[in-house]
Biopython code that builds the backbone (N, CA, C, O; Angstrom):
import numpy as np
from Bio.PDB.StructureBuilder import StructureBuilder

atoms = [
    (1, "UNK", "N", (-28.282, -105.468, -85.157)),
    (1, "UNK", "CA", (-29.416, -105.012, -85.914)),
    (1, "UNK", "C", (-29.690, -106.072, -86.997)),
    (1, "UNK", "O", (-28.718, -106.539, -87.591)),
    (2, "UNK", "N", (-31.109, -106.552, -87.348)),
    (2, "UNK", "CA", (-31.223, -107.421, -88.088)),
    (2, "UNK", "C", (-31.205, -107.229, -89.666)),
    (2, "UNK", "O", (-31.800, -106.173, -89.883)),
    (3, "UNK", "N", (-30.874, -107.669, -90.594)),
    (3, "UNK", "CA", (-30.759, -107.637, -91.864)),
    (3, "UNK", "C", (-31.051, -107.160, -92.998)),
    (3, "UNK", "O", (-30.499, -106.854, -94.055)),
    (4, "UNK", "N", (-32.894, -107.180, -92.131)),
    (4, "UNK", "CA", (-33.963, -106.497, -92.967)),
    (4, "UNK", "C", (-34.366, -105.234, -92.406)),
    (4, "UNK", "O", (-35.466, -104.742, -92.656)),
    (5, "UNK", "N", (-33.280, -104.543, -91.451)),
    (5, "UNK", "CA", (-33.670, -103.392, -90.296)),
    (5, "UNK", "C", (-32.570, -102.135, -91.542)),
    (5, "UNK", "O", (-32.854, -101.020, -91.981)),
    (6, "UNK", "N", (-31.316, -103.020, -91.735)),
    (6, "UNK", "CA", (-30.248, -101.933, -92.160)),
    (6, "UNK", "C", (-30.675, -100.937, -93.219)),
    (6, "UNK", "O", (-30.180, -99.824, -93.042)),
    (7, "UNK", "N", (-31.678, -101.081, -94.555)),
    (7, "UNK", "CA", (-32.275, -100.256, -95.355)),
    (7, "UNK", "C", (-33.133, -98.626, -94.564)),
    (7, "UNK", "O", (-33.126, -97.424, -94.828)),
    (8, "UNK", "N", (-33.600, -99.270, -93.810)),
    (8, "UNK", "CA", (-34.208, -98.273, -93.112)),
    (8, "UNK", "C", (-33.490, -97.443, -91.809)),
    (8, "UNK", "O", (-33.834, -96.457, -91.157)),
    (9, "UNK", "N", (-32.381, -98.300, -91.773)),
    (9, "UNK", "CA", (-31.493, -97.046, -90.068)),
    (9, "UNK", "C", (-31.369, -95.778, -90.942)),
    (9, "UNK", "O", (-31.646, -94.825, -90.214)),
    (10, "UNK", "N", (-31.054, -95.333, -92.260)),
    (10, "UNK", "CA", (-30.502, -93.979, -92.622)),
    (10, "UNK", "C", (-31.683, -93.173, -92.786)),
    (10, "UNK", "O", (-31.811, -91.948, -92.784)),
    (11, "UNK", "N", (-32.924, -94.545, -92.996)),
    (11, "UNK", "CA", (-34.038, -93.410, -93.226)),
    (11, "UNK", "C", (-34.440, -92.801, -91.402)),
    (11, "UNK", "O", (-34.597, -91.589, -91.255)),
    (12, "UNK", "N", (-34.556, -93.643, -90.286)),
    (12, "UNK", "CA", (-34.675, -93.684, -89.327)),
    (12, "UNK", "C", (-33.800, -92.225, -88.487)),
    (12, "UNK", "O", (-34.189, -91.188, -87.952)),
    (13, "UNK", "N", (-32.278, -92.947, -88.783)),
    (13, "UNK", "CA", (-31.466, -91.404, -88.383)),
    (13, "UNK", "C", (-32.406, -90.077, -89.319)),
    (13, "UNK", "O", (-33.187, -89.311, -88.755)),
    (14, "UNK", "N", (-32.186, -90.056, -90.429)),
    (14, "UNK", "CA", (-33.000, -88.800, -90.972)),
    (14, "UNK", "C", (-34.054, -88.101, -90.623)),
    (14, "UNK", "O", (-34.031, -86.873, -90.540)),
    (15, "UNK", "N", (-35.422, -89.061, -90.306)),
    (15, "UNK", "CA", (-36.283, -88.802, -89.687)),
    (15, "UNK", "C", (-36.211, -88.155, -88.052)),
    (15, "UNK", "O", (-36.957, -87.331, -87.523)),
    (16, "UNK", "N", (-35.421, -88.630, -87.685)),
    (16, "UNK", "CA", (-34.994, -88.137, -86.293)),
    (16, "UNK", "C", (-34.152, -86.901, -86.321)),
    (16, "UNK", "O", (-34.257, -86.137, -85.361)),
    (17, "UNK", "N", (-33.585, -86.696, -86.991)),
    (17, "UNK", "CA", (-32.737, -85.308, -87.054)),
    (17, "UNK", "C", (-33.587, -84.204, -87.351)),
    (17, "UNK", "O", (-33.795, -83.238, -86.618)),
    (18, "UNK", "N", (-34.155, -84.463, -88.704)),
    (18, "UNK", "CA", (-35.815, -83.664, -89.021)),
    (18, "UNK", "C", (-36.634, -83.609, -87.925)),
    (18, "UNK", "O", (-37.337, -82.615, -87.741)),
    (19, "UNK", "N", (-36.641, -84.429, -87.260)),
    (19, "UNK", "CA", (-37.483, -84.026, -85.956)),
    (19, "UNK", "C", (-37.014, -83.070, -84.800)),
    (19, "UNK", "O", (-37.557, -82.162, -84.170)),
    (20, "UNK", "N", (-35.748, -83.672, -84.789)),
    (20, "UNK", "CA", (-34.911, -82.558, -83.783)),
    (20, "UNK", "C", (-35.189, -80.806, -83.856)),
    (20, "UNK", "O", (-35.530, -79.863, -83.141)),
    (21, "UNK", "N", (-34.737, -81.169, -85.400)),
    (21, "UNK", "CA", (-34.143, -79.742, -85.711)),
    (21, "UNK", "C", (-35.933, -79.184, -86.152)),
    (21, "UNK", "O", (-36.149, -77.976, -86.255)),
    (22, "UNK", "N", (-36.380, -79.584, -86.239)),
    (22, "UNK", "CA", (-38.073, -79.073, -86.169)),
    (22, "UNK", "C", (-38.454, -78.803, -84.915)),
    (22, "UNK", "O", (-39.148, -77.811, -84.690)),
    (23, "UNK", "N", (-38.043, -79.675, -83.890)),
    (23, "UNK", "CA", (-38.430, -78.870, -82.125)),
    (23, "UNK", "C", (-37.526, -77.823, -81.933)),
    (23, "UNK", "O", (-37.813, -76.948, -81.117)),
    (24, "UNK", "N", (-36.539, -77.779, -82.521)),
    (24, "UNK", "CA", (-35.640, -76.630, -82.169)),
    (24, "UNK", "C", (-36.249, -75.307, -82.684)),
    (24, "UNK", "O", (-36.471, -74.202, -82.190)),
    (25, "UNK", "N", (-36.438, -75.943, -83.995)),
    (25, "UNK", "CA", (-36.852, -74.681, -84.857)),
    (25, "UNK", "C", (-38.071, -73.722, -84.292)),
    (25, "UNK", "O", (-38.071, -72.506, -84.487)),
    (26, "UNK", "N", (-39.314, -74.550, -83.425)),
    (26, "UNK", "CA", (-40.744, -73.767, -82.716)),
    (26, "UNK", "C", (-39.793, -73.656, -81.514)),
    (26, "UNK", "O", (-39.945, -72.490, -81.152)),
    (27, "UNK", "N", (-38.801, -74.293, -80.614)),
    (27, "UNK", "CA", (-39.177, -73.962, -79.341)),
    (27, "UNK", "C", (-37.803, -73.377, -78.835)),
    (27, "UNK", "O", (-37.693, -72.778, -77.765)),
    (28, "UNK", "N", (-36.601, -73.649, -79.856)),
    (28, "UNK", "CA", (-35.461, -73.066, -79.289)),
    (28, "UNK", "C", (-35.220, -71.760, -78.731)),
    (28, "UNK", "O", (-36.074, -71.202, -78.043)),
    (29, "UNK", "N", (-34.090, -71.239, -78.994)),
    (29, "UNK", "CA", (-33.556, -69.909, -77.824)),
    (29, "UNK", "C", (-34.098, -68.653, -79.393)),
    (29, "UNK", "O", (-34.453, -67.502, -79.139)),
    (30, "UNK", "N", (-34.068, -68.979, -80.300)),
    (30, "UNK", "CA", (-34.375, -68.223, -81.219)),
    (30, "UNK", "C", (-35.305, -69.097, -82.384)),
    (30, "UNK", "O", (-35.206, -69.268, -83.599)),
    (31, "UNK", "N", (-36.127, -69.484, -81.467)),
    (31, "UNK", "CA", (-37.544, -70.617, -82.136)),
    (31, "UNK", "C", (-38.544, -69.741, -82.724)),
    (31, "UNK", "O", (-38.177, -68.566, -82.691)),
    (32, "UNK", "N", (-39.649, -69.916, -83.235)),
    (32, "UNK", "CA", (-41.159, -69.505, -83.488)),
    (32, "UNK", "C", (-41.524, -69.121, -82.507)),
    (32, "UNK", "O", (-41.949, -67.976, -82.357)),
    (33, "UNK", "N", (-41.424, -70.239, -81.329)),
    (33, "UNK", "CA", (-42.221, -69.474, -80.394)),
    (33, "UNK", "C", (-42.049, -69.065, -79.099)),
    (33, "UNK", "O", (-42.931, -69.277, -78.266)),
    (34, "UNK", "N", (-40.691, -68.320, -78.727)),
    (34, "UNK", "CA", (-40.478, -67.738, -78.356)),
    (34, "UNK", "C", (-39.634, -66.445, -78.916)),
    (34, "UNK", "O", (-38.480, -66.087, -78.679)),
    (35, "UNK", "N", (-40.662, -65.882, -79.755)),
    (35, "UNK", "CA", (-40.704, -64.737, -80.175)),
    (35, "UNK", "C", (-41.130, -63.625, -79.007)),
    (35, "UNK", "O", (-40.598, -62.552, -78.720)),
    (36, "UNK", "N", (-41.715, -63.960, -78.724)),
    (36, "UNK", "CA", (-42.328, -62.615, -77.272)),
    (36, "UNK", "C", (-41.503, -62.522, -76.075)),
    (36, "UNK", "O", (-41.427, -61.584, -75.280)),
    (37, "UNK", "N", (-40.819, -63.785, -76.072)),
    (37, "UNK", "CA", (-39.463, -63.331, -75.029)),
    (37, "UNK", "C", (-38.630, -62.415, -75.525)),
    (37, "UNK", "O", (-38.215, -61.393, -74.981)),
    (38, "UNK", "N", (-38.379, -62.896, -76.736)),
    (38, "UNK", "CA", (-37.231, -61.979, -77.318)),
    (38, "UNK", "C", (-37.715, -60.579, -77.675)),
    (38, "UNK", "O", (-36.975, -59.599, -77.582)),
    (39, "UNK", "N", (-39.040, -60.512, -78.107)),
    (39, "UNK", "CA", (-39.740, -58.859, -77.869)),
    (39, "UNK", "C", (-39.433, -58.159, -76.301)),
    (39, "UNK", "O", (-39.039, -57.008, -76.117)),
    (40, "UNK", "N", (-39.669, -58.978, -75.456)),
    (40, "UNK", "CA", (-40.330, -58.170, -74.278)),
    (40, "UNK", "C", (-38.302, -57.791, -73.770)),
    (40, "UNK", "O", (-37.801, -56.805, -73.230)),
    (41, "UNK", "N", (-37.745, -58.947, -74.215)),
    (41, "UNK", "CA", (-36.242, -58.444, -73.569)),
    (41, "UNK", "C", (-35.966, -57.224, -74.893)),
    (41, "UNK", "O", (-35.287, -56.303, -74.437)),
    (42, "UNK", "N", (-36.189, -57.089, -75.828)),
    (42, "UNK", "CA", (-35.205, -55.955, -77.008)),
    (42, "UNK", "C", (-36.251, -54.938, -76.370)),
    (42, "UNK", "O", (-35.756, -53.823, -76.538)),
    (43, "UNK", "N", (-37.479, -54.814, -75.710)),
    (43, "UNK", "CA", (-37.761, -53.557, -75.128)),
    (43, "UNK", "C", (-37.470, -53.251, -74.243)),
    (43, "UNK", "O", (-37.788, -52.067, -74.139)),
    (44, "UNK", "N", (-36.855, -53.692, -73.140)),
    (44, "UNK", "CA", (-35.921, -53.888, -71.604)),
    (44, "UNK", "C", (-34.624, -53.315, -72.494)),
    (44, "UNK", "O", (-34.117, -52.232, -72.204)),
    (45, "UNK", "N", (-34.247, -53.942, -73.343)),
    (45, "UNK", "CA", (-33.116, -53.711, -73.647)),
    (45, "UNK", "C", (-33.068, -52.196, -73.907)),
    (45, "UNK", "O", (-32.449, -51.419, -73.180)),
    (46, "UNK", "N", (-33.754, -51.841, -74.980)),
    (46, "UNK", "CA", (-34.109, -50.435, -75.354)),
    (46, "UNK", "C", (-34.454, -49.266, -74.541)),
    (46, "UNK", "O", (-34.444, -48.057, -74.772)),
    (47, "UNK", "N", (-34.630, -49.673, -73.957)),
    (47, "UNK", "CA", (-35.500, -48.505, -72.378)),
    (47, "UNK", "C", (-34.094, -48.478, -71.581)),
    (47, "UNK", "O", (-33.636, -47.412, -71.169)),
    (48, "UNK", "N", (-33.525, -49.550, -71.415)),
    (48, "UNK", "CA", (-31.714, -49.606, -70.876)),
    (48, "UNK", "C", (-30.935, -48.520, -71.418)),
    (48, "UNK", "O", (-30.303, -47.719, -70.730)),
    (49, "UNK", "N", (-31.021, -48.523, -72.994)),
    (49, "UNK", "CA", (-30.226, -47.663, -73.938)),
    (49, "UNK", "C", (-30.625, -46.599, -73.444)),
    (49, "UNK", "O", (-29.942, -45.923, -72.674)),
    (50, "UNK", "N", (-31.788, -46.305, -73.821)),
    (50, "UNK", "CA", (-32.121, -44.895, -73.762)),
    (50, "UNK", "C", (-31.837, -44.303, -72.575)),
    (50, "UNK", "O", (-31.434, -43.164, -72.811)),
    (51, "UNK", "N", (-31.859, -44.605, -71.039)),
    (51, "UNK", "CA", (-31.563, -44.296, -69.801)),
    (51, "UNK", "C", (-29.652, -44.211, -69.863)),
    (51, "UNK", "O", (-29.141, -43.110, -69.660)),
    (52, "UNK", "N", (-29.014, -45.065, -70.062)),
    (52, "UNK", "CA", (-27.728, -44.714, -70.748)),
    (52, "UNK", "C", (-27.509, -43.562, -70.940)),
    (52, "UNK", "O", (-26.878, -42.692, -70.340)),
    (53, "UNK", "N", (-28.327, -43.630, -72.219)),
    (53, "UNK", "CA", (-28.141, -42.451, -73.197)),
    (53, "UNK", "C", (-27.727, -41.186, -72.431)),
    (53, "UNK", "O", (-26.614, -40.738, -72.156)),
    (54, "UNK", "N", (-28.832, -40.799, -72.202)),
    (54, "UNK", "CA", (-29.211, -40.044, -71.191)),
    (54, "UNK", "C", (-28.120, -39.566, -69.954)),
    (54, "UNK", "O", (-27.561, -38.472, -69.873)),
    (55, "UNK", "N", (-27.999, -40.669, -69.066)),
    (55, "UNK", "CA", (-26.498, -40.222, -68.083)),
    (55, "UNK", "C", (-25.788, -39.924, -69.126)),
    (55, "UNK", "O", (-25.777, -38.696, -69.204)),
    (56, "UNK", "N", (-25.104, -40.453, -70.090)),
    (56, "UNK", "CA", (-24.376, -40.452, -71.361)),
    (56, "UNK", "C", (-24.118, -38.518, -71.177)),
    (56, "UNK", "O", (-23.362, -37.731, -70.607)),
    (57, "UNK", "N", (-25.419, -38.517, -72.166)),
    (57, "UNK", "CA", (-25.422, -36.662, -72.253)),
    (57, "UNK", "C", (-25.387, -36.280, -70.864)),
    (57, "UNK", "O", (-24.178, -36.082, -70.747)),
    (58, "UNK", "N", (-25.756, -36.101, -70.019)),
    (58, "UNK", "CA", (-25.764, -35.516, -68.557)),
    (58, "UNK", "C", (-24.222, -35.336, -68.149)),
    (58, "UNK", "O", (-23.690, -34.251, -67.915)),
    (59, "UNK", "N", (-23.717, -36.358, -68.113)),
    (59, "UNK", "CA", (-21.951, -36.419, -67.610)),
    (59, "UNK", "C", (-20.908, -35.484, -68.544)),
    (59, "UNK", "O", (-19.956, -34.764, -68.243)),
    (60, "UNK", "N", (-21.663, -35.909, -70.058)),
    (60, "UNK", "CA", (-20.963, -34.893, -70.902)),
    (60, "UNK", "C", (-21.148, -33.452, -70.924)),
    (60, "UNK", "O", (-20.416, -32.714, -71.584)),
    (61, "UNK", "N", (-22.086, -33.053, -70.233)),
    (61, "UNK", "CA", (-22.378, -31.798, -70.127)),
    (61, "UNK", "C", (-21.291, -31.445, -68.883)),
    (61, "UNK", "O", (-20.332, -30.679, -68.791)),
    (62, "UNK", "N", (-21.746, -32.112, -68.254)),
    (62, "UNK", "CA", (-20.792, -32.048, -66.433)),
    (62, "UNK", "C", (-19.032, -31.826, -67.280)),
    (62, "UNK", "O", (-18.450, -30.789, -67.596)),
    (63, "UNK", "N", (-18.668, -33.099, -67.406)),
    (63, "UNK", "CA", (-17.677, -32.471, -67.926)),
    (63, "UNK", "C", (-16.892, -31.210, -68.839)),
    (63, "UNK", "O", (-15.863, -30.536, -68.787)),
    (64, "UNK", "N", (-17.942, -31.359, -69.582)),
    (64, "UNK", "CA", (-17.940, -29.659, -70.512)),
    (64, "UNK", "C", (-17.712, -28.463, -69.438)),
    (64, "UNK", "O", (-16.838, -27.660, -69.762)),
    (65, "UNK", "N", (-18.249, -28.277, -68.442)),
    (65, "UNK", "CA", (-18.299, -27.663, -67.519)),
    (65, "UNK", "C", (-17.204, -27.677, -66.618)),
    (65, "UNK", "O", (-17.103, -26.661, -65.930)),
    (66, "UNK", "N", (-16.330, -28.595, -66.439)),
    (66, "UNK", "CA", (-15.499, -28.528, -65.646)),
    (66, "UNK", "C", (-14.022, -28.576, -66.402)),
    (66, "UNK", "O", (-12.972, -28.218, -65.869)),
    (67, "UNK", "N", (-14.143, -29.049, -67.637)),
    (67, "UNK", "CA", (-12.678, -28.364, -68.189)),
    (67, "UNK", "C", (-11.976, -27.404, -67.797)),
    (67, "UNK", "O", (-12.639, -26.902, -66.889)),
    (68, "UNK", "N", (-10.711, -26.628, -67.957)),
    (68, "UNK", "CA", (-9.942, -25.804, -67.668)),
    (68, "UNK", "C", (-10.591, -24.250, -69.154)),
    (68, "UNK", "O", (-10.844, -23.074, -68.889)),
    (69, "UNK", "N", (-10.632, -24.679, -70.027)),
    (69, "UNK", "CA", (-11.339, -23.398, -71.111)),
    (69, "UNK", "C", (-12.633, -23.042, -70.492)),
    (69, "UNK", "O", (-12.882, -21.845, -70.344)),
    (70, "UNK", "N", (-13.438, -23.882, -70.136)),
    (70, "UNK", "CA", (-14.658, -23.380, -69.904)),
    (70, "UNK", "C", (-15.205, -24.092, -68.056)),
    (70, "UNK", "O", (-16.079, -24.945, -67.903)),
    (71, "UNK", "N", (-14.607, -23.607, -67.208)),
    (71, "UNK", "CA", (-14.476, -24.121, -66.017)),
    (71, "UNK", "C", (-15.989, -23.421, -65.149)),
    (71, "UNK", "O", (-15.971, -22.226, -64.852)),
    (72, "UNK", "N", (-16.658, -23.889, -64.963)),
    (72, "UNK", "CA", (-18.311, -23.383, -63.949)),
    (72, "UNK", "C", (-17.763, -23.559, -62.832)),
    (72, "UNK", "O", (-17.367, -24.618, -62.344)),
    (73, "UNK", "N", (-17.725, -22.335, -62.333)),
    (73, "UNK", "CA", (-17.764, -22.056, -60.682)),
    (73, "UNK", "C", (-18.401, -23.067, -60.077)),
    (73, "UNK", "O", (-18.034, -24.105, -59.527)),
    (74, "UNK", "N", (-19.513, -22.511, -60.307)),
    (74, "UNK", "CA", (-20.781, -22.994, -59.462)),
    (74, "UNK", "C", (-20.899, -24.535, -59.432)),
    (74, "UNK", "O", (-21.191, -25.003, -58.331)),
    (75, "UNK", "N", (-20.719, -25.414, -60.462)),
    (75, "UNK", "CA", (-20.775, -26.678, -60.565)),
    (75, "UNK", "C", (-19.252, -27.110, -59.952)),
    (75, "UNK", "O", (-19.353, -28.131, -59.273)),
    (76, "UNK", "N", (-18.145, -26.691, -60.008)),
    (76, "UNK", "CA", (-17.112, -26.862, -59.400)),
    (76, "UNK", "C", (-17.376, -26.883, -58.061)),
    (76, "UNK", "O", (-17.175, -27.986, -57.553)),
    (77, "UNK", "N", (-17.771, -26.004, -57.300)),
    (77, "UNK", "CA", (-18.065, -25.721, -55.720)),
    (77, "UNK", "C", (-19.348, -26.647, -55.631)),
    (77, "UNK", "O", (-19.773, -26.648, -54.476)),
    (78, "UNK", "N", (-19.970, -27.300, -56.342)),
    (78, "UNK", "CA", (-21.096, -28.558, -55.891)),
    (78, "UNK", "C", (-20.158, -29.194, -55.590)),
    (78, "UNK", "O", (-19.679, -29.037, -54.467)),
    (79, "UNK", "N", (-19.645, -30.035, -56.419)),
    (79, "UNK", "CA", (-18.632, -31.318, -56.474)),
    (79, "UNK", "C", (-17.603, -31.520, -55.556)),
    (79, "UNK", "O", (-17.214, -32.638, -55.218)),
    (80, "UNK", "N", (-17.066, -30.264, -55.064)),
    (80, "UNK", "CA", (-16.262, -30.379, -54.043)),
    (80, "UNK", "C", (-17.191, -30.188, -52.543)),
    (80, "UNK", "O", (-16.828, -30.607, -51.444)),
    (81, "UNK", "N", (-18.316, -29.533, -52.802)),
    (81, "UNK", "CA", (-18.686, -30.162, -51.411)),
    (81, "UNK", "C", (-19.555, -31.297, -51.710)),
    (81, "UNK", "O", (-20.628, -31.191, -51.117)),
    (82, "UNK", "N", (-19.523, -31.624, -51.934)),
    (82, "UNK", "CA", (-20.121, -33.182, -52.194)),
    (82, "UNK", "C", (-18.869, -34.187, -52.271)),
    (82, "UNK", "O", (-18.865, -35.130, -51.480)),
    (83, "UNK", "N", (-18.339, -34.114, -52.724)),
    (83, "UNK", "CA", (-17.181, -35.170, -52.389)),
    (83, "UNK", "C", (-15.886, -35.135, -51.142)),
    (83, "UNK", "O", (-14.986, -35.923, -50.851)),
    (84, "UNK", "N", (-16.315, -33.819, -50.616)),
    (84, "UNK", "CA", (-15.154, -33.469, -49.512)),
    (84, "UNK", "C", (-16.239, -33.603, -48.227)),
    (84, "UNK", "O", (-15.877, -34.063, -47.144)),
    (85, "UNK", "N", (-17.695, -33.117, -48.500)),
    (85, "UNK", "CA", (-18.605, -32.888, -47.301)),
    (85, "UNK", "C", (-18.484, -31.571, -46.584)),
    (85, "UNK", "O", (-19.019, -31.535, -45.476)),
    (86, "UNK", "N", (-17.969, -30.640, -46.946)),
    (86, "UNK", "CA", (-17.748, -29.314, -46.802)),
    (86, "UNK", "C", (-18.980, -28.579, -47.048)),
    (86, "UNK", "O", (-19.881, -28.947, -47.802)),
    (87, "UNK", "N", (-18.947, -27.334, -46.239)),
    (87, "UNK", "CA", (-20.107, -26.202, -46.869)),
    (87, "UNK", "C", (-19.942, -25.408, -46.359)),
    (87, "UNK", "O", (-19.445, -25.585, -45.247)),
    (88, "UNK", "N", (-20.212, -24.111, -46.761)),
    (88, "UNK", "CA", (-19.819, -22.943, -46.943)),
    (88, "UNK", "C", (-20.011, -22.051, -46.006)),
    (88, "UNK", "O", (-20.972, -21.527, -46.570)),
    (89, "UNK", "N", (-19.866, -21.263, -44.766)),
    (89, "UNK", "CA", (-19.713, -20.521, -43.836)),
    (89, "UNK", "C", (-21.644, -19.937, -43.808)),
    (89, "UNK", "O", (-22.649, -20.138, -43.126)),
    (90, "UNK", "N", (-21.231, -19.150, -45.016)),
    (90, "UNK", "CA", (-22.672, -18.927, -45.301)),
    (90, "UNK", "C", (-23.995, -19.550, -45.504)),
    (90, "UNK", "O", (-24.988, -18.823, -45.553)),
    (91, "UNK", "N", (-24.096, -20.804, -45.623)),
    (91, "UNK", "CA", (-25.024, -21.900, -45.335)),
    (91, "UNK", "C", (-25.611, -22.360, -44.770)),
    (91, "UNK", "O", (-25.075, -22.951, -43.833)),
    (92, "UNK", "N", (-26.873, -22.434, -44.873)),
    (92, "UNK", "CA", (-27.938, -22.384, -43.607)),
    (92, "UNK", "C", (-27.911, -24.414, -43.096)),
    (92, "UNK", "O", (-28.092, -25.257, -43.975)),
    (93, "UNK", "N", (-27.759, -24.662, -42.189)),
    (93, "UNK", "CA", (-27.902, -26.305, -42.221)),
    (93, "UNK", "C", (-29.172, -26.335, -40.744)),
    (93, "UNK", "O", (-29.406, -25.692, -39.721)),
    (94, "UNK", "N", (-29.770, -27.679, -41.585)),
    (94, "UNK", "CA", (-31.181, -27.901, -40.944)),
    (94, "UNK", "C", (-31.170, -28.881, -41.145)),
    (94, "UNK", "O", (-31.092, -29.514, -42.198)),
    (95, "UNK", "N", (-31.252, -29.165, -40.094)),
    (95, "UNK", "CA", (-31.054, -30.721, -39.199)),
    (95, "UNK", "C", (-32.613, -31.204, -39.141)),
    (95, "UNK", "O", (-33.468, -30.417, -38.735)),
    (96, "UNK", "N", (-32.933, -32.437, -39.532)),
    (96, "UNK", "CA", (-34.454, -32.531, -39.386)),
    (96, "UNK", "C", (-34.434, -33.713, -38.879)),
    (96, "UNK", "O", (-33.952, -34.553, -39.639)),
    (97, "UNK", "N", (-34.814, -34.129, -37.772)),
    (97, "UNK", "CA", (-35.166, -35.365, -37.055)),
    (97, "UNK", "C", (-36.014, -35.986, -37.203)),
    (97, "UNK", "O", (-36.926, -35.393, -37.778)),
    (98, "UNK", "N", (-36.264, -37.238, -36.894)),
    (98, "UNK", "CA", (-37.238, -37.841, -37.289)),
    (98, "UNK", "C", (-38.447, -37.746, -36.456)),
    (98, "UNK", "O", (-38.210, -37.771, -35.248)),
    (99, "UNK", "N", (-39.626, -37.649, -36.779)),
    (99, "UNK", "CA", (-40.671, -37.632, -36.007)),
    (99, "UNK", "C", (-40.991, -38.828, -34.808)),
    (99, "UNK", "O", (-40.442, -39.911, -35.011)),
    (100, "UNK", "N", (-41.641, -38.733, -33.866)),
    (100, "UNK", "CA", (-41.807, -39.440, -32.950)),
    (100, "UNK", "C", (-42.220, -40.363, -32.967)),
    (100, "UNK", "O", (-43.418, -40.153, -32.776)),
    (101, "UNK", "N", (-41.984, -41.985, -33.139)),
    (101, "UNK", "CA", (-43.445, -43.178, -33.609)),
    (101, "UNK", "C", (-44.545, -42.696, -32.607)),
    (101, "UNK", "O", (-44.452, -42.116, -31.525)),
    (102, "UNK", "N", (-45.576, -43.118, -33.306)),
    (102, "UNK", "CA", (-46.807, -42.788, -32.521)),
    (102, "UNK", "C", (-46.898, -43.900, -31.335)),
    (102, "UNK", "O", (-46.314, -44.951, -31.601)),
    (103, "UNK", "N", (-47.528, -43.832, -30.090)),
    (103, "UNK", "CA", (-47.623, -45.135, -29.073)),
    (103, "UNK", "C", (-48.982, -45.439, -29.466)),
    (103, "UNK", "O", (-49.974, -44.763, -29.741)),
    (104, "UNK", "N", (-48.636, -47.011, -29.386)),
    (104, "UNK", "CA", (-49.295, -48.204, -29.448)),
    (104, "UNK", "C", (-51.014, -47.666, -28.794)),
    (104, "UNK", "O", (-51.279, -47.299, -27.650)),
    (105, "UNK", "N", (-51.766, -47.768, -29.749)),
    (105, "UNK", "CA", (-53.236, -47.911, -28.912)),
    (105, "UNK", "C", (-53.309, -48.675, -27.511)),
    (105, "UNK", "O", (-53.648, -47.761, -26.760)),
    (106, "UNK", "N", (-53.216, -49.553, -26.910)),
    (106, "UNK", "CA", (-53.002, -50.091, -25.824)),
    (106, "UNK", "C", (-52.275, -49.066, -24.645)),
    (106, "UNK", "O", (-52.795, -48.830, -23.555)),
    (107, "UNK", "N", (-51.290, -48.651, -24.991)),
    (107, "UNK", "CA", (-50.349, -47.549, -24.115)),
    (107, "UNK", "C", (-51.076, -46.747, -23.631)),
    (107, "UNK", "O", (-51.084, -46.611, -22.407)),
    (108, "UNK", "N", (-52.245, -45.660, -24.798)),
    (108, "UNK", "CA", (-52.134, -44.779, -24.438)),
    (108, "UNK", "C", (-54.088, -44.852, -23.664)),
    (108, "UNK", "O", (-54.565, -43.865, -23.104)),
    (109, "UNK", "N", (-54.392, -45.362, -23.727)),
    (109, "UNK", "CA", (-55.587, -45.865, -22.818)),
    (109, "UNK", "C", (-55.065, -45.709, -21.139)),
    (109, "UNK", "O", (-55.820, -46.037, -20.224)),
]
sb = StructureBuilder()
sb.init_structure("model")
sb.init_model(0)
sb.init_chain("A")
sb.init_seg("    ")
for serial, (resi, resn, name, xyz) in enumerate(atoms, 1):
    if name == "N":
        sb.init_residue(resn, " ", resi, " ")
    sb.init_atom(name, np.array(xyz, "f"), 0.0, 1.0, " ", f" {name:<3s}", serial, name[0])
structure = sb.get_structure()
C-alpha cells in the first residue's frame, strides 16, 4: 500500500463496516425490511398456539375422565374399542361399498 494511501485505510475499513452493518440493518434476518416476514410467521405461529391450545384442553378433559376417582364409562368403552377394534354384540355394523365408476362415454354407445 502506498504511503499516501495509509491515512485513509482506517477511514476506508470504517466506511465499509458502516456500510455492512447498514445492509444488515434494512435487509437482515431481523432488518427493516423484512418486517412482514416476521409478521406473517408470529401469525402462523399464533394460530399454531392456539390449535395446541386447544388439543391441550381436549386431552385434559379426556384424561379427567379416565382417572380412577372420576372414571366415564362411556368414554372408557370408546377407547377400548378404538384401540382394540372391538364392538359390542349389540352394534349395528354397515358396511358401505364403494359406488360403481361410471363407464366411459365411448363404452356405453
Amino acid at each position: 500500500m502506498p504511503e499516501r494511501m495509509k491515512p485513509y485505510a482506517l477511514s476506508a475499513f470504517l466506511f465499509l463496516l458502516v456500510v455492512y452493518l447498514g445492509v444488515q440493518a434494512l435487509t437482515g434476518e431481523r432488518g427493516l425490511l423484512s418486517g412482514s416476514t416476521r409478521d406473517a410467521r408470529l401469525t402462523a405461529s399464533e394460530a399454531q398456539l392456539a390449535s395446541l391450545q386447544e388439543q391441550r384442553a381436549d386431552l385434559e378433559v379426556r384424561v379427567r375422565y379416565l382417572k380412577a376417582d372420576s372414571l366415564s364409562r362411556d368414554l372408557l368403552e370408546e377407547r377400548a374399542r378404538v384401540v382394540l377394534g372391538f364392538s359390542d354384540p349389540r352394534d349395528y355394523v354397515i358396511r358401505v361399498s364403494a359406488p360403481p365408476a361410471p363407464a366411459p362415454a365411448a363404452a356405453r354407445s
